[in-house]
BALOBA-1460 file (C-alpha; in Angstrom, 3 decimals):
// residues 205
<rec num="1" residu="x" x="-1.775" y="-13.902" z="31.242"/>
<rec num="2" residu="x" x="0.519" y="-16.170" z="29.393"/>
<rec num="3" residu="x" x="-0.533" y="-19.510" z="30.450"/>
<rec num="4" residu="x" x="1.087" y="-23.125" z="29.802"/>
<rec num="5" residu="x" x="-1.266" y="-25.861" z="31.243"/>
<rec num="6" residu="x" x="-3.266" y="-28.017" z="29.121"/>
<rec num="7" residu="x" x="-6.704" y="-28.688" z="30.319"/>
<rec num="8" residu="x" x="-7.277" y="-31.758" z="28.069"/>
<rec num="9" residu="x" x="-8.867" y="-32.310" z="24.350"/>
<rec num="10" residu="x" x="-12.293" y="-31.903" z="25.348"/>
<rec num="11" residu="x" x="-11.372" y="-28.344" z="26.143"/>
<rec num="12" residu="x" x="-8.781" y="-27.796" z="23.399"/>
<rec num="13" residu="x" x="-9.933" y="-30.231" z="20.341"/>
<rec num="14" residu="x" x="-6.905" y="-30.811" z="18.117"/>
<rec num="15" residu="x" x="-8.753" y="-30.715" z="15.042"/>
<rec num="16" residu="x" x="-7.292" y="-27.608" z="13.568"/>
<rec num="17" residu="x" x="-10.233" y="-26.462" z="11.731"/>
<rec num="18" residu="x" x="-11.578" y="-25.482" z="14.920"/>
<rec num="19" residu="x" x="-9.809" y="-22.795" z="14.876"/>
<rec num="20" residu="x" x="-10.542" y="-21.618" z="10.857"/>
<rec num="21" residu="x" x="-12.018" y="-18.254" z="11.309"/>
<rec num="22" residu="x" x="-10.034" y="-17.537" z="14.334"/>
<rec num="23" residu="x" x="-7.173" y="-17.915" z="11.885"/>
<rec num="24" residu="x" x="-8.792" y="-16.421" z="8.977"/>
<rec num="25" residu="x" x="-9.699" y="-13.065" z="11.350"/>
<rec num="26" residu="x" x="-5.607" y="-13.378" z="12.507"/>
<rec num="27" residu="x" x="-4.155" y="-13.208" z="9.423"/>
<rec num="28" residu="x" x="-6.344" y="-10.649" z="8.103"/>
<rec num="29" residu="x" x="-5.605" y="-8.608" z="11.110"/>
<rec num="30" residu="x" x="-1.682" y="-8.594" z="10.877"/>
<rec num="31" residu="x" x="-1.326" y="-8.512" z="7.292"/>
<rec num="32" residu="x" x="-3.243" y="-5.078" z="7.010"/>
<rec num="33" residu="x" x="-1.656" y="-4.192" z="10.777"/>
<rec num="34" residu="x" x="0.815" y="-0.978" z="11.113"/>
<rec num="35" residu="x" x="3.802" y="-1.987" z="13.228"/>
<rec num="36" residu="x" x="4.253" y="0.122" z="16.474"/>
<rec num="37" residu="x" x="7.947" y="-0.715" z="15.867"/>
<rec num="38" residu="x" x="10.685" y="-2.004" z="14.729"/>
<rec num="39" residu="x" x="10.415" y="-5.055" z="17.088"/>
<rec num="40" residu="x" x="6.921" y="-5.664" z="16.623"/>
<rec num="41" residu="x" x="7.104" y="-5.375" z="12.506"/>
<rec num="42" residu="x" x="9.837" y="-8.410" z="12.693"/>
<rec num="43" residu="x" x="7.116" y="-10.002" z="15.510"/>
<rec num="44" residu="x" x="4.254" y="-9.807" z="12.617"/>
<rec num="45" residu="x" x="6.278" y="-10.936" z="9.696"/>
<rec num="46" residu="x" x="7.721" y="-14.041" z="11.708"/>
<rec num="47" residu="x" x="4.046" y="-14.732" z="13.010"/>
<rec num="48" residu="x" x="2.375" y="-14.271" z="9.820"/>
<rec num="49" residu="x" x="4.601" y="-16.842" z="8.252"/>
<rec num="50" residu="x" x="3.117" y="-19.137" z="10.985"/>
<rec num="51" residu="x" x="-0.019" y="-18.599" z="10.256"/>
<rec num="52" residu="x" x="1.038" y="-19.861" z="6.690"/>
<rec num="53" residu="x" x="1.032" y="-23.449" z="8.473"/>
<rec num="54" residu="x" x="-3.198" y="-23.380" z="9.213"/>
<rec num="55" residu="x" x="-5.651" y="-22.779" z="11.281"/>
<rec num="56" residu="x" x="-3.693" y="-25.153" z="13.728"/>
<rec num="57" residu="x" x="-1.868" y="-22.490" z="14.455"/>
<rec num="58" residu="x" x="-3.810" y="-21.070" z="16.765"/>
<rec num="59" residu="x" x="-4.121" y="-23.707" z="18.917"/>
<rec num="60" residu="x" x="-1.746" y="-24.879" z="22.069"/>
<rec num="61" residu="x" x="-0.562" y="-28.136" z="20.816"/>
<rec num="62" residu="x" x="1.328" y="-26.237" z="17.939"/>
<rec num="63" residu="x" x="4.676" y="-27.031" z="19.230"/>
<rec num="64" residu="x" x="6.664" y="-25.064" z="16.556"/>
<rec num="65" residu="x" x="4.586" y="-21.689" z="18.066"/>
<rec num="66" residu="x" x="1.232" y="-20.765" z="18.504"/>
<rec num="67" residu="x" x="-0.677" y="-17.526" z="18.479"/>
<rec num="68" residu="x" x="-2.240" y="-15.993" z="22.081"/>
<rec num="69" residu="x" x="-3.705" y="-12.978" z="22.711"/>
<rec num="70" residu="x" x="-3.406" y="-10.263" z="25.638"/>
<rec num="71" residu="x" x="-4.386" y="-7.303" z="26.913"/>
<rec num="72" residu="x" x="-2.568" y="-4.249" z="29.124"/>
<rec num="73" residu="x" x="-5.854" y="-2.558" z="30.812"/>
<rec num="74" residu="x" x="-5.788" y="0.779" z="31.450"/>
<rec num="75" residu="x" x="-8.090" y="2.647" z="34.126"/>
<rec num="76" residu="x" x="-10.884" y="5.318" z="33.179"/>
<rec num="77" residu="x" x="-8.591" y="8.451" z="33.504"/>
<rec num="78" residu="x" x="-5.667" y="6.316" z="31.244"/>
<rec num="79" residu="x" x="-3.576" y="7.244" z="34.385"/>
<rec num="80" residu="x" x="-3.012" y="3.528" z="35.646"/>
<rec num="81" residu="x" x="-2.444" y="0.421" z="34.534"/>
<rec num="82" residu="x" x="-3.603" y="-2.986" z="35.432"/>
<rec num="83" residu="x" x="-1.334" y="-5.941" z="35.994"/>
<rec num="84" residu="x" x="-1.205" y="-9.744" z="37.075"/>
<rec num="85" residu="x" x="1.486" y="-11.199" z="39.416"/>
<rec num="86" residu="x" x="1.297" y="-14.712" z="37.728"/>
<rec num="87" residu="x" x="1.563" y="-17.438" z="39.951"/>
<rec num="88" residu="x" x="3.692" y="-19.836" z="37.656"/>
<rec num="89" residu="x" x="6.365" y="-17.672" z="37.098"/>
<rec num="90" residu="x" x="6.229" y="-14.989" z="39.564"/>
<rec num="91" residu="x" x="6.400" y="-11.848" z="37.562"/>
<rec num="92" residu="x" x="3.877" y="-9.081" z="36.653"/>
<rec num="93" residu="x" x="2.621" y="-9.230" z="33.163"/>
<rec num="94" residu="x" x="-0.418" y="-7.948" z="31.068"/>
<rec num="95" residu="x" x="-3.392" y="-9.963" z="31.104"/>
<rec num="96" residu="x" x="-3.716" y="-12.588" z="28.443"/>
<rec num="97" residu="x" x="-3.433" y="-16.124" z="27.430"/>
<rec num="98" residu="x" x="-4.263" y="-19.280" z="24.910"/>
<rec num="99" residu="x" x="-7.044" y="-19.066" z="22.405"/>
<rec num="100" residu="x" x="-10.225" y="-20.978" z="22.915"/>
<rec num="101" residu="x" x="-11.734" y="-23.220" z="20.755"/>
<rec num="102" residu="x" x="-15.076" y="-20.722" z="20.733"/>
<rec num="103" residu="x" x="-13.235" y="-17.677" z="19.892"/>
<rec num="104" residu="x" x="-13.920" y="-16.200" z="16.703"/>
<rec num="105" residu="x" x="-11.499" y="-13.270" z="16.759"/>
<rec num="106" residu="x" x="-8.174" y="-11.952" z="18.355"/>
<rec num="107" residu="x" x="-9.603" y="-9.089" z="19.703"/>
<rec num="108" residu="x" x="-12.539" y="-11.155" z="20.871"/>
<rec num="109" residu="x" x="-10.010" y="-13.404" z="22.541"/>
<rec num="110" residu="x" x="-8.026" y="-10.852" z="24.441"/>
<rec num="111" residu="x" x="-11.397" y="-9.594" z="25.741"/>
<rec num="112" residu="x" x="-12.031" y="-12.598" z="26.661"/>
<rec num="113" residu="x" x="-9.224" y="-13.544" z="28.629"/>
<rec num="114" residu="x" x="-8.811" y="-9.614" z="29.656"/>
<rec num="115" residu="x" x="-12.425" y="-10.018" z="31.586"/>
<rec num="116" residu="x" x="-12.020" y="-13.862" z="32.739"/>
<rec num="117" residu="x" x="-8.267" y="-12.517" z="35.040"/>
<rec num="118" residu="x" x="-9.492" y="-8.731" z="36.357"/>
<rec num="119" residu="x" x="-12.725" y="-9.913" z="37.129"/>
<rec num="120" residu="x" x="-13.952" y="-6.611" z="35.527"/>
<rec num="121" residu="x" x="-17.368" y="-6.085" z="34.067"/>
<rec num="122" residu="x" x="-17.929" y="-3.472" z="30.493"/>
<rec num="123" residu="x" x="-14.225" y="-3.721" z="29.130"/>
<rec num="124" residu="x" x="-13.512" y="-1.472" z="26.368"/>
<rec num="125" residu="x" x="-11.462" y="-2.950" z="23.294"/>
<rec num="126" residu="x" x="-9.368" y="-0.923" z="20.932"/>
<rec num="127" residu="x" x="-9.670" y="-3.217" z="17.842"/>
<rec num="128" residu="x" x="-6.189" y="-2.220" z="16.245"/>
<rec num="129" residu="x" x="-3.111" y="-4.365" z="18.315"/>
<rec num="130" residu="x" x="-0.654" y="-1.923" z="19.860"/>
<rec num="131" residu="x" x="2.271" y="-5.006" z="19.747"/>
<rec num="132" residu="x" x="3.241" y="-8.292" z="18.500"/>
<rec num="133" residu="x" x="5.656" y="-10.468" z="21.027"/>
<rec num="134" residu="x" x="7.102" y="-13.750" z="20.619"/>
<rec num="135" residu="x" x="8.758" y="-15.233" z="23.295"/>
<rec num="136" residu="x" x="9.438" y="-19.020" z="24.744"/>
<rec num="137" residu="x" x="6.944" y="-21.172" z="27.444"/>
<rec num="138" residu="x" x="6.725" y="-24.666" z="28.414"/>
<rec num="139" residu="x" x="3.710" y="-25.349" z="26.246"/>
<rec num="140" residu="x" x="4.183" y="-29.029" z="25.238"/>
<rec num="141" residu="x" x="7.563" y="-29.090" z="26.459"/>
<rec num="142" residu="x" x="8.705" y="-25.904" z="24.829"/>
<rec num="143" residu="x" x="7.234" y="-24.039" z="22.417"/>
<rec num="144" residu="x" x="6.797" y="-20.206" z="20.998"/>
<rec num="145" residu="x" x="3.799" y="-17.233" z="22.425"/>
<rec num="146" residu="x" x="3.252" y="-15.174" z="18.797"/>
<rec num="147" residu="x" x="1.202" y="-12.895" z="20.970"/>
<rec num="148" residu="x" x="-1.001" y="-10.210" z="20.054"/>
<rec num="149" residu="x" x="-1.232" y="-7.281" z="22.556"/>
<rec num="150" residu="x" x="-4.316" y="-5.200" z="22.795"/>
<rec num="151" residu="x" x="-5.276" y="-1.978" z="24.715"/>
<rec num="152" residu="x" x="-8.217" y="-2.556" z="27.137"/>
<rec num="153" residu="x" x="-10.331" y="0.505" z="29.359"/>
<rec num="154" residu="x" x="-11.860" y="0.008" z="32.241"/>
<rec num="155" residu="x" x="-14.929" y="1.488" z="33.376"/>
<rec num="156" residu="x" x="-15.295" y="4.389" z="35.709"/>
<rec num="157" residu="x" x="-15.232" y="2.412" z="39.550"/>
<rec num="158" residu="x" x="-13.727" y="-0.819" z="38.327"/>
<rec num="159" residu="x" x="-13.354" y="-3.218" z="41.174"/>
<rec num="160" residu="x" x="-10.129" y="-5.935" z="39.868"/>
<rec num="161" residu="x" x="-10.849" y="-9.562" z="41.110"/>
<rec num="162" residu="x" x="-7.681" y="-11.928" z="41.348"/>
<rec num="163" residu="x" x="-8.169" y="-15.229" z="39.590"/>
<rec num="164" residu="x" x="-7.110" y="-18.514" z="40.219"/>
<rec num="165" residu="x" x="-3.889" y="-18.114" z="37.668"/>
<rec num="166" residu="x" x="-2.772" y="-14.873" z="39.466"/>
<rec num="167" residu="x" x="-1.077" y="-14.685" z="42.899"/>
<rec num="168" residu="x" x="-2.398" y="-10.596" z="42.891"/>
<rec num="169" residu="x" x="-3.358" y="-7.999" z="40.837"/>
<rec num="170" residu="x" x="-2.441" y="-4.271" z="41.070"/>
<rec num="171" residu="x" x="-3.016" y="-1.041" z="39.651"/>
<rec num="172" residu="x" x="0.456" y="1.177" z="38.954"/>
<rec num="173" residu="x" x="0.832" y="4.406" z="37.357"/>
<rec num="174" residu="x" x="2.591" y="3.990" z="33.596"/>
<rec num="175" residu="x" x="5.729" y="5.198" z="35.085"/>
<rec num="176" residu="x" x="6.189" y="3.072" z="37.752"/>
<rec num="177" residu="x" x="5.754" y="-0.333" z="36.758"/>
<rec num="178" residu="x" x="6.361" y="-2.946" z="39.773"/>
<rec num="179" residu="x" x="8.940" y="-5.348" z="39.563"/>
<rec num="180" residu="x" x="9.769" y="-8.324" z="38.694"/>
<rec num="181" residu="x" x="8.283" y="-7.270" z="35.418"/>
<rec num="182" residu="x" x="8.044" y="-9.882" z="32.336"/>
<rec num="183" residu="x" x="9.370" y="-9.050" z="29.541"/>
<rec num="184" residu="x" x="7.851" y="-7.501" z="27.125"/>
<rec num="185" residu="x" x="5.248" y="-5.757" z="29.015"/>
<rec num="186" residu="x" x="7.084" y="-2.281" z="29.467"/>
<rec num="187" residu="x" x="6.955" y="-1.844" z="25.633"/>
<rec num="188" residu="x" x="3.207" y="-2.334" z="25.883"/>
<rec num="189" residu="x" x="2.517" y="1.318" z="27.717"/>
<rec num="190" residu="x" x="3.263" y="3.792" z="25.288"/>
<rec num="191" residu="x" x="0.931" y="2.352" z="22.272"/>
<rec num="192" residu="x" x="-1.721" y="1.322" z="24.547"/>
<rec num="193" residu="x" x="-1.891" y="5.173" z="25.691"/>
<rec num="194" residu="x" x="-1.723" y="6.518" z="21.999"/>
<rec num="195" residu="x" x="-4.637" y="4.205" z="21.321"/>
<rec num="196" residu="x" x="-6.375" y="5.505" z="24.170"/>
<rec num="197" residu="x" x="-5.986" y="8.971" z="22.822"/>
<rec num="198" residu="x" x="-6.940" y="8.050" z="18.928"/>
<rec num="199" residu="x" x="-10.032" y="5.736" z="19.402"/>
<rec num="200" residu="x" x="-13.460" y="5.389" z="21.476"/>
<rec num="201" residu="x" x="-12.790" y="2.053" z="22.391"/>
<rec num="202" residu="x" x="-15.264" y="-0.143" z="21.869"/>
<rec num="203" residu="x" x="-17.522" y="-1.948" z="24.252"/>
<rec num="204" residu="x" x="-17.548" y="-5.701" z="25.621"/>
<rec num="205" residu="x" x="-20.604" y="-7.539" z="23.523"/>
């Protein structure tokens, strides 16, 4: 979930080649990335032109915007979705957040953060993004999210666990997404379903 704390810079080093090949894997990714739309082509181009400005890009003390990475998770059957109530804002939203220092790849990092908020075991990854997003948080007293959305399966059984960020989570059928919703998240659905139909998605490591 889209997060806005720092935890200090033992956690989050500044030096921004700490972040090198989680940059170099970013702008790989979106530069050879289809667009899912219209919105989301304008989302890549203005976030690849970030990415012009380093590795410390990826990083949270990037006030001018830096790049995070979510994840809407689907259920076994593709017939549900997965969904946070966050407990700083109060709206549902897709699980996702800030990149970490030992992350070595978006997809990696939406994984990551994917697992660490449903408290779900054997996540499935589509490696292709189904949505780029950029939209304003509080990080370091106002900055940009260039975030990069993923499509996640669950295994057959899954069991969610509510972390410490999340006031809930809750399961909802495509079509009848709670509110309030974040924005942003509705236009998340329809890709994340086509990529469930195109692509065996690929296993946690």
């Amino acid at each position: 979930m889209p997060d806005t704390a720092l935890t200090g810079p033992a956690t989050h080093p500044t030096d921004p080649e700490t972040y090198a090949a989680l940059h170099a894997d970013a702008t790989a990714l979106l530069e050879g990335w289809r667009p899912t739309s219209p919105a989301a082509a304008a989302a890549r181009d203005q976030t690849v032109r970030l990415l012009a400005a380093g590795p410390v890009a990826m990083s949270r003390p990037h006030r001018a915007g830096h790049v995070t990475a979510s994840a809407l998770v689907l259920d076994a059957t593709g017939s549900r979705v997965l969904l946070c109530l966050h407990g700083k804002f109060g709206r549902w939203v897709q699980l996702g957040g800030h990149c970490e220092p030992t992350d070595q790849t978006l997809v990696g990092a939406a994984l990551r953060e994917a697992t660490e908020e449903s408290g779900i075991a054997g996540l499935r990854i589509d490696p292709v993004p189904i949505d780029v997003d950029i939209h304003p948080v509080g990080c370091q007293g106002g900055s940009l999210h260039h975030d990069v959305r993923f499509a996640v399966l669950a295994p057959p059984g899954a069991v969610e666990q509510v972390s410490d960020e999340a006031e809930a989570l809750g399961w909802f059928p495509p079509d009848q997404l709670p509110e309030p919703l974040a924005g942003g998240t509705v236009q998340l659905v329809a890709p994340a379903l086509a990529a469930l139909r195109r692509s065996p998605l690929r296993p946690a490591p």
